[in-house]
N, C-alpha and C positions, 0 to 999 in steps of 0.2 A: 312202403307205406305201412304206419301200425295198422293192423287190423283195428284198435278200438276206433278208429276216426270213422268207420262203416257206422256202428251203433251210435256213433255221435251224429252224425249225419243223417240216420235213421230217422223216417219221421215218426214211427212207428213207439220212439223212445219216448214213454210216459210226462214228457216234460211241458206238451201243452203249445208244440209248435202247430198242430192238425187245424188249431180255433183261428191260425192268424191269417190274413189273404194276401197282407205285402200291398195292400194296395187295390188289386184286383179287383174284389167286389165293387167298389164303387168306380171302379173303370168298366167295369163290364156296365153298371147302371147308366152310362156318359154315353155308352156306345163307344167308347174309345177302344176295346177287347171286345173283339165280336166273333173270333175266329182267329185258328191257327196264325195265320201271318203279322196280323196285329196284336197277337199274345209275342209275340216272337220278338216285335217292337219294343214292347212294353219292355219284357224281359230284359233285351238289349241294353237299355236306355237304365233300368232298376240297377243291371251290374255292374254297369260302368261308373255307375254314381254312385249309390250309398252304399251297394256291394263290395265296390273298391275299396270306401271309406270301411266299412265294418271288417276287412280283411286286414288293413290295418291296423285298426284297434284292435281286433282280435289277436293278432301276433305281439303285439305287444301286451296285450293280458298277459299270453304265455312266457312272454321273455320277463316281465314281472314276475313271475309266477315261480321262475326258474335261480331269480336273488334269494339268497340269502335275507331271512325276517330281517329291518332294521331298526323295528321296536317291539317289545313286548308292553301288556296290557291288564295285569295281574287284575283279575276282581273283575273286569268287564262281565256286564249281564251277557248272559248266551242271546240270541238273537231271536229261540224261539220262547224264550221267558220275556219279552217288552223291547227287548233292545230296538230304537229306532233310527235311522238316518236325522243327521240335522235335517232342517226344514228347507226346504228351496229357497236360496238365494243368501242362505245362511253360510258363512265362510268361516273356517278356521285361521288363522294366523299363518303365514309363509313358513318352514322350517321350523312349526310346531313340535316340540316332539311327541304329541299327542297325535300328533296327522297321519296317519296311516298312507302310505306309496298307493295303495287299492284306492284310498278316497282321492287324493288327486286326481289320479288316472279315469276313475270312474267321472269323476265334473270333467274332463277333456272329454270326454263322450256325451256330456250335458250340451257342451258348449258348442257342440258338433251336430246337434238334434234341435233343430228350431222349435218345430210342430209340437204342442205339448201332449196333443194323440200319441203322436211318434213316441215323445218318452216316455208316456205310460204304459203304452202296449210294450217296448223295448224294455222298460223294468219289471212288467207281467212276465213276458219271458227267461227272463234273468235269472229272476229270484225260483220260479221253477225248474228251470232247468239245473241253478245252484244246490236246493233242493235236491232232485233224483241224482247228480252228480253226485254228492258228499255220500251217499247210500250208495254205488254203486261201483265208485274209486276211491273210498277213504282217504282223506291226503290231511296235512296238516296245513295246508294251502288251503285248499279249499274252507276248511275252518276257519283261518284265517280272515278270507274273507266275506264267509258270512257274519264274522264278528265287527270288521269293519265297513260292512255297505250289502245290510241284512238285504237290498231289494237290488241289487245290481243293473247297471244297465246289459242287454243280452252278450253285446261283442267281451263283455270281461268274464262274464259268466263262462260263455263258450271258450276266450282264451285259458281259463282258470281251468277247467275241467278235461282241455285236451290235454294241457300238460299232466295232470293228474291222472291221463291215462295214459300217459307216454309217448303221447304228440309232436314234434318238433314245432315251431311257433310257423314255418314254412306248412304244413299242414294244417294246423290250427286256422291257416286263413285261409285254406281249402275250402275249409268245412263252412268257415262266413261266406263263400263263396257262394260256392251250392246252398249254400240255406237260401241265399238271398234270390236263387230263380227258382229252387223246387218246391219250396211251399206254395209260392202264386201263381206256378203252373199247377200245380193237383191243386188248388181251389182254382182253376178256370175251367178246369174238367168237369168237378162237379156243377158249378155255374152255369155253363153253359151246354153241357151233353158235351164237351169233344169228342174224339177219337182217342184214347188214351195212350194207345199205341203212336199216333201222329206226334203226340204231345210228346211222350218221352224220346220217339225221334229229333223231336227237337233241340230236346237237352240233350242229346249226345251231342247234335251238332255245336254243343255252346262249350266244347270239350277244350279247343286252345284258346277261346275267353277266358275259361277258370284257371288254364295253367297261367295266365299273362297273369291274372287278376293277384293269383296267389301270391306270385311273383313280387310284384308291384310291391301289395301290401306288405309284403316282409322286407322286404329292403326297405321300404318306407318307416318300419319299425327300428329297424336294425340300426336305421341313421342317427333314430331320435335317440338311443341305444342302444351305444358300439359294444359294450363290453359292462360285467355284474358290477365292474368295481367304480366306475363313472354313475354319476347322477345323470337319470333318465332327462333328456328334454323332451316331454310327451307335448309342448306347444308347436313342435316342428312336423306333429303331424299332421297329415292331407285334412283339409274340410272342403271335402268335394258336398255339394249341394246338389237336391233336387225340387224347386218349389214344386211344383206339379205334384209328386207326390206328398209332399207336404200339405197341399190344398186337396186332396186325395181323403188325407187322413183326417184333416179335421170336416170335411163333408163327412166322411164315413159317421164320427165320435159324433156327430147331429141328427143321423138317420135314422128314423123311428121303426122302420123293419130290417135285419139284416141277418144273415147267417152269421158273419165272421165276427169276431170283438174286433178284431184292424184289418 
């Protein structure tokens, strides 16, 4: 395993994963999360579903990430001088050669996210994490595609950034893995008082979860995207669904007191 996929994985890494709950908060408000066994549930149910789904998108960020550029964009604004995504719902032309491979890929991850909580907090994450990534693994990738999709959704950011620290795209979905039960366990901690020790007992036990998950999602990538010199079919990827969480998150984006922003 690269070591950097630790500091990626790190919540600890300045990127602003610490604010998000996954859900959490406003399960613990339902009483749905009241305690170790029913966080365990939760957890269960989050990995299998969009955990899955964001492991492989995430691996296919990376295997994106790892082509060869297929267009250059002379004169484009830098992203932190105005540059802005088209507007939702706004589409470029099929085999543009204006279309950047990063904007396709990032709308399969739109098209993949119902909840519009979900993709705002998902492109909260994104674009910060893209952000402390290009400071911390300089890559021409990464540049890349903060010039084509300044606010990222989170799984491209995260796939972009692993490779850029020398991740294999089978890793990269590790890390969508574990993102996707360790952050809404340590907010269920603070939420609720757990045992923190019980808690991370827990995650260890979700240890051949994450290796199936990773799994999964990289061969699920790899399908869409056998090889650099073939054109990606990113529409062959999984759209595993979870409305519960979805109705989750837009109760959450309604609630007038909250710790978490999701």
């Amino acid at each position: 395993m690269n070591p950097a996929l630790l500091l990626i994985a790190d919540s600890r890494l300045p990127a602003g994963g610490h604010a998000h709950s996954g859900g959490v908060e406003r399960a613990v408000a339902s009483g749905a999360v009241h305690d170790v066994p029913s966080l365990d549930r939760f957890l269960r149910g989050r990995l299998h579903t969009t955990g899955t789904l964001a492991a492989a998108l995430t691996a296919a960020a990376a295997l994106q990430a790892s082509c060869p550029p297929t267009r250059t964009s002379p004169g484009t604004a830098r992203p932190d001088v105005g540059t802005a995504r088209p507007a939702a719902g706004t589409t470029q032309p099929a085999g543009s050669a204006d279309e950047s491979p990063w904007v396709r890929l990032d709308e399969e991850v739109d098209a993949r996210t119902a909840s519009p909580a979900q993709r705002d907090a998902s492109r909260t994450q994104g674009r910060l994490l893209l952000r402390v990534a290009r400071r911390v693994w300089p890559s021409n990738v990464l540049n890349d595609l903060a010039q084509a999709v300044p606010h990222p959704h989170h799984p491209i950011a995260l796939g972009a950034a692993a490779h850029a620290a020398g991740a294999t795209p089978e890793e990269a979905a590790m890390a969508a893995a574990y993102h996707a039960i360790s952050g809404p366990a340590t907010a269920a901690v603070r939420l609720l008082g757990l045992d923190p020790v019980a808690v991370h007992a827990l995650l260890a036990a979700f240890t051949p979860d994450l290796t199936a998950v990773a799994a999964q999602g990289h061969f699920a990538a790899t399908n869409a995207h056998p090889a650099p010199h073939l054109a990606p079919q990113w529409e062959a990827l999984p759209a595993y669904s979870a409305p519960a969480l979805d109705l989750l998150a837009e109760q959450h984006a309604q609630a007038e007191v909250r710790l978490f922003v999701s």
